[in-house]
C-alpha positions as CSV (number, residue, x, y, z in Angstrom):
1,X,0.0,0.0,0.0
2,X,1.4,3.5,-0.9
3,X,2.4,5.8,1.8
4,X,-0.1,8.4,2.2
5,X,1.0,11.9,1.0
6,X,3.8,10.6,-0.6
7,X,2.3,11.4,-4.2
8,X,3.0,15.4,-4.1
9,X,6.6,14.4,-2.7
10,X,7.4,11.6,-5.4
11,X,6.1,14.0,-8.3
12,X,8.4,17.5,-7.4
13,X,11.8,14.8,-6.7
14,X,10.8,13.1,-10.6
15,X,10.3,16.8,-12.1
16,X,14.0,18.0,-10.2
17,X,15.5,14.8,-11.2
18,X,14.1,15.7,-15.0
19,X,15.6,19.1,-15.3
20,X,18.8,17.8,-13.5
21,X,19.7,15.3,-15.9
22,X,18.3,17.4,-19.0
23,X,20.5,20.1,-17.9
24,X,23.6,17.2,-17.8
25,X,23.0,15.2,-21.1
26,X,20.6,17.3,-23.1
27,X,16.6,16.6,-23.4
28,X,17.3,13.9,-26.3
29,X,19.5,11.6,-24.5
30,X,17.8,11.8,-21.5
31,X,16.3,8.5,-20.4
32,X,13.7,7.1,-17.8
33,X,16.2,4.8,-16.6
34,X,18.5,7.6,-16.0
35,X,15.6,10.4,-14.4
36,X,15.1,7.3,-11.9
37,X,17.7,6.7,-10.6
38,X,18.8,10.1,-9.6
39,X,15.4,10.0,-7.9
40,X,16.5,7.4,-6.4
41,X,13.0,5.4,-7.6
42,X,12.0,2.4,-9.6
43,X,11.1,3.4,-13.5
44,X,7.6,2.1,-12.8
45,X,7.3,5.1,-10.4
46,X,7.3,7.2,-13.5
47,X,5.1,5.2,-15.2
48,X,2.8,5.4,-12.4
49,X,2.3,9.0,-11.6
50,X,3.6,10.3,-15.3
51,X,3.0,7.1,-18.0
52,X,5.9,8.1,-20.0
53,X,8.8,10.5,-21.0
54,X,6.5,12.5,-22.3
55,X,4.2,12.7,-19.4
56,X,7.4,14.0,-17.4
57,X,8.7,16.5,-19.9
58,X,5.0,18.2,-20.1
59,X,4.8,17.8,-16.2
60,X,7.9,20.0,-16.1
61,X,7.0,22.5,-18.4
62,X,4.1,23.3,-16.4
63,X,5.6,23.3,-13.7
64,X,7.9,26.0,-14.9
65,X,5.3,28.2,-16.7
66,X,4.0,28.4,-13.3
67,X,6.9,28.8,-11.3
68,X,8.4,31.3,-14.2
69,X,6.2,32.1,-16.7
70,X,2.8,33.1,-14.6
71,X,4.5,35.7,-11.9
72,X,5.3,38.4,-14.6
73,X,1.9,38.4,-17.0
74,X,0.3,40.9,-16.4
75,X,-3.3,40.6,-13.5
C-alpha cells in the first residue's frame, strides 16, 4: 500500500530529477532509466504517476510556466 502523501513528494523529486539530468545530457539523450535513478526510484514510479517520458517533460514545463512564466503576466 502507498504511503499516504507521498504522491505530491514523489512527483516534485521526478520533475527535479528531470531538469537535473536534461541540464547534464541534453533533453534527447535523457532516459527514464537515467531520471530514476537520480530519484532514487523504480522506473515504474514514472510510469505510475507520469506514464511516460512524455508525461514528465509536459509535467515539467508546467511546472515551470508556473513557477516562471505566470508571476510576470500581467493581473
Amino acid at each position: 500500500m502507498p504511503k499516504v502523501g507521498m504522491q505530491p513528494i514523489r512527483r516534485r523529486q521526478l520533475i527535479d530529477a528531470t531538469l537535473d539530468t536534461i541540464n547534464e545530457v541534453g533533453i534527447n539523450d535523457a532516459t527514464i532509466a537515467q531520471i530514476a535513478r537520480r530519484a532514487g526510484v523504480s522506473t515504474g514510479i514514472i510510469s505510475h504517476y507520469f506514464k511516460d517520458k512524455n508525461g514528465l517533460l509536459e509535467q515539467r514545463c508546467a511546472t515551470l510556466r508556473v513557477n516562471y512564466v505566470m508571476p510576470w503576466l500581467p493581473a
